[in-house]
N, C-alpha and C positions, 0 to 999 in steps of 0.2 A: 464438475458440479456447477451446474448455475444460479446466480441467486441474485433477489435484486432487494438493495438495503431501502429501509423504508425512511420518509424525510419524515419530518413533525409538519402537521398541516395547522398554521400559525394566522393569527390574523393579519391582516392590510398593516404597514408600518406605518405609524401617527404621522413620522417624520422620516427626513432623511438618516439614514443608516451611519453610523459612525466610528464604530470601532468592531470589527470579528474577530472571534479566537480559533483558535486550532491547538489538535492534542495529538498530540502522535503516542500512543501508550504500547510501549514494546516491554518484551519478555524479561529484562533487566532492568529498564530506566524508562521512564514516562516524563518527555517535555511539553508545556505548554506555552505558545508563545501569542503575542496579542499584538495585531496591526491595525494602521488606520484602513475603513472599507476601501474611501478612495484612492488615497495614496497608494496603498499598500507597503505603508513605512513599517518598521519593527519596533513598537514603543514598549513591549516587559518581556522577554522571557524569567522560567521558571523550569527545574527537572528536579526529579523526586523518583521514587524506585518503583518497581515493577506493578503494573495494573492491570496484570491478564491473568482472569479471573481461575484459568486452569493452572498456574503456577501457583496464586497467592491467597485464593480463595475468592469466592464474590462480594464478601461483608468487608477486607482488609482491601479488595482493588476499586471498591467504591468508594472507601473513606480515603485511600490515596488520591485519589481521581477528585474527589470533592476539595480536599487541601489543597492541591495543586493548583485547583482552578481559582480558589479564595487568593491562595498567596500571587499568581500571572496580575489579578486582578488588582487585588491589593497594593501590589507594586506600582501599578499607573493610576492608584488613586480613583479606580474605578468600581464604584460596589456592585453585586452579582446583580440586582434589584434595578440596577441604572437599567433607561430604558432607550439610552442609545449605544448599547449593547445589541449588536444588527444580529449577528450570525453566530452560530458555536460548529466548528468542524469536528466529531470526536473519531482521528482514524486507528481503532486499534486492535491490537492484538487477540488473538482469542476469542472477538465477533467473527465467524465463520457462516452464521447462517443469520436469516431475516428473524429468525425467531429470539440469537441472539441479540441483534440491534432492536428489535423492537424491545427486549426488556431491560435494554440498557439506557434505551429513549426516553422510555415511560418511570425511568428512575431520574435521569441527570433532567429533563424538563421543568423538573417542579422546583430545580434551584432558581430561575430565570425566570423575567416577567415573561405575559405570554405572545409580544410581538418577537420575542426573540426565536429566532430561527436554529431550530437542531438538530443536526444529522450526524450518523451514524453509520461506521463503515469499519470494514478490515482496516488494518495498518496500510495494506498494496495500494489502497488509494492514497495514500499521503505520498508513496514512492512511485505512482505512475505523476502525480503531481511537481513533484520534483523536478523532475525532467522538463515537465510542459509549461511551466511557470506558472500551472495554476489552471487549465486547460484539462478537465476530466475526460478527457477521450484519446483513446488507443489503446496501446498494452506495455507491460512491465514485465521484467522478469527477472526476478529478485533470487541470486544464491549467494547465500552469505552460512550461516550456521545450518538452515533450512533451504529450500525452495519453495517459490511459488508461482505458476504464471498467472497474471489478474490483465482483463481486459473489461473493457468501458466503450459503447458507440457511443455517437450523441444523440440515439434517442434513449437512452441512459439503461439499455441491456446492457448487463454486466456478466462474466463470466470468468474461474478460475479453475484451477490442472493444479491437482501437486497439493505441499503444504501442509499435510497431515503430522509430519514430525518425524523424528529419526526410526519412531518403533515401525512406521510403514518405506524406510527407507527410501525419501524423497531422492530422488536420482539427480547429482547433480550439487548437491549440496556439498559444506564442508563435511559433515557428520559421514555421508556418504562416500565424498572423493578419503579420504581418511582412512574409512574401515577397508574402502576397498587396496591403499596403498599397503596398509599393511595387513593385509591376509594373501597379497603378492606376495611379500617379502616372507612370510612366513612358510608359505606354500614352497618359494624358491630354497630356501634356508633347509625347508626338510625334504627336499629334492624330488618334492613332486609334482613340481612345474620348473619350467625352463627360467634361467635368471630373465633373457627378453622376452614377455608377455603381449602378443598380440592381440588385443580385444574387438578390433575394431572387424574385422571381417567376418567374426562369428556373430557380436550384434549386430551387424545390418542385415545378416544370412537371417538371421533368427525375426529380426522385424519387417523383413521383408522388403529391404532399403539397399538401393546401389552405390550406396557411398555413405559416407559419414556424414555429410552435411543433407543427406535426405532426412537424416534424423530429425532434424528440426521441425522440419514440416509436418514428421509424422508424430511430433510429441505433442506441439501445441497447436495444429492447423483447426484441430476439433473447438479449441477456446477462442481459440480467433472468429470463428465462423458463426459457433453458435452465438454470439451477443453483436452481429452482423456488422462485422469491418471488415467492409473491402475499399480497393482502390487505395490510395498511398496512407500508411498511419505510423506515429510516431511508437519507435518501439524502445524503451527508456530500461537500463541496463544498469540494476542499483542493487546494494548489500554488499559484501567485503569481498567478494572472491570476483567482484563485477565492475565495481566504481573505479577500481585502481587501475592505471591502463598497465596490465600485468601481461604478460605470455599467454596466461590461459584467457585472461579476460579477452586480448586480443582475438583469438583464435573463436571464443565464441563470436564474436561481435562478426567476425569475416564468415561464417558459416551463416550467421542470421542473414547476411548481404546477402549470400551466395543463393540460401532456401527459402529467402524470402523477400526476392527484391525489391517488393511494396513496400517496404520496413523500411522507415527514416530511424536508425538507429540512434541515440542519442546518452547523454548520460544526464545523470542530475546534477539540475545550477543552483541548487539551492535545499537544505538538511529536510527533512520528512517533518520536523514538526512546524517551520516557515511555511513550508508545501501546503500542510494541512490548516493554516491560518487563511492561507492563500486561496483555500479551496472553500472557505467560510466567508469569504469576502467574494467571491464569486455567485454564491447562495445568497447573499444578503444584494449582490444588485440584480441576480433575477428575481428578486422579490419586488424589491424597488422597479424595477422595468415592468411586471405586469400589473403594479399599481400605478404606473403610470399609463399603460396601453387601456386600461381597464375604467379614469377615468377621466 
């Protein structure tokens, strides 16, 4: 599915740009944390519980969402009204299409004067951010409770595979690798499958792939392509069953080598809500760059 999240279209900034926030609102916990544009120093975080609107409802992930952002703010003595306040990055959860971000725009905009700059996006962009230090272009691919693959070119085609949640059984995921361990174990327990389970040569038979590591190619070559990356691109390997350099984590990361050798594999230098501050202060100086080309 591909979708391209919508920015707030903001006026000319009076002045130089000063401080951008970023939100990372995940299915548990929602952090926001506030950096200088320039610097990109870390001057308040703040976390507060969950803000995805299909978990907590849309009236309780907005009032969350709104707290969060008064208390980030609050802490660095900065009020929502200031108007050097350059950027707001909001990456989160449970925005899955353009129609979510625009209603979630056209709600969090009217806290904010209106040089302030605010964009809206999945969570995936604060985890492809991660990785790139702030750099929205390439792909991620996040297994942790869920899956998700999210890709980004720079001319800001965006595209994602996966992520619909355990009831469409994202492949790949913890929820996933889990149910499928133990309906092994149970299948072997009542002896109608062999205690060693071979999977691998009937998935590839069945998807039409010579190897296990052609999988790769054939799961996500579609999201890669359609939001048009080619030639070398960072491919940033984050969420719990991914960040940790574990056996499995290994083992994906050598198979993305193998099916994808354009792929600069990489992990994340820094947490999804930094990421997405990070991704606020990149917005706030191409705002500042095409007011200065412009006058």
């Amino acid at each position: 599915m591909t979708t391209a999240f919508p920015e707030r279209k903001s006026a000319v900034l009076s002045k130089a740009p000063s401080f951008s926030l970023g939100v990372d609102g995940g299915g548990t916990s929602t952090t926001a944390v506030l950096v200088d544009t320039h610097t990109r120093a870390e001057i308040a975080r703040t976390t507060s519980s969950s803000t995805n609107r299909n978990s907590v409802g849309a009236e309780q992930a907005l009032q969350t969402l709104r707290s969060l952002v008064s208390d980030t703010l609050a802490a660095a003595a900065l009020p929502a009204t200031a108007e050097d306040l350059a950027s707001v990055c909001l990456c989160m959860s449970g925005v899955d299409t353009p129609a979510d971000a625009e209603r979630l725009a056209g709600q969090v905009e009217t806290w904010f004067p209106m040089q302030t700059v605010v964009r809206v996006s999945n969570d995936a962009a604060a985890a492809l951010a991660s990785g790139t230090g702030g750099a929205p272009c390439g792909c991620v691919l996040i297994a942790g409770t869920g899956t998700l693959a999210y890709a980004r070119s720079a001319e800001g085609r965006e595209a994602r595979a996966s992520g619909w949640g355990p009831a469409f059984l994202d492949g790949g995921s913890g929820y996933d690798l889990g149910q499928r361990a133990l309906a092994a174990v149970a299948r072997a327990a009542d002896g109608r499958a062999p205690a060693a389970i071979n999977l691998s040569h009937k998935l590839c038979s069945h998807c039409g792939a010579d190897s296990p590591e052609d999988l790769l190619r054939w799961a996500y070559a579609d999201t890669m392509n359609s939001c048009g990356l080619d030639g070398k691109f960072d491919m940033v390997l984050a969420g719990g069953l991914l960040e940790d350099h574990t056996i499995y984590s290994r083992m994906v990361a050598e198979q993305i080598s193998a099916a994808l050798p354009e792929a600069n594999v990489i992990r994340p230098q820094v947490d999804a809500a930094l990421a997405a501050a990070l991704l606020a202060a990149v917005n706030a100086k191409g705002i500042a760059g095409q007011s200065t080309s412009s006058s």
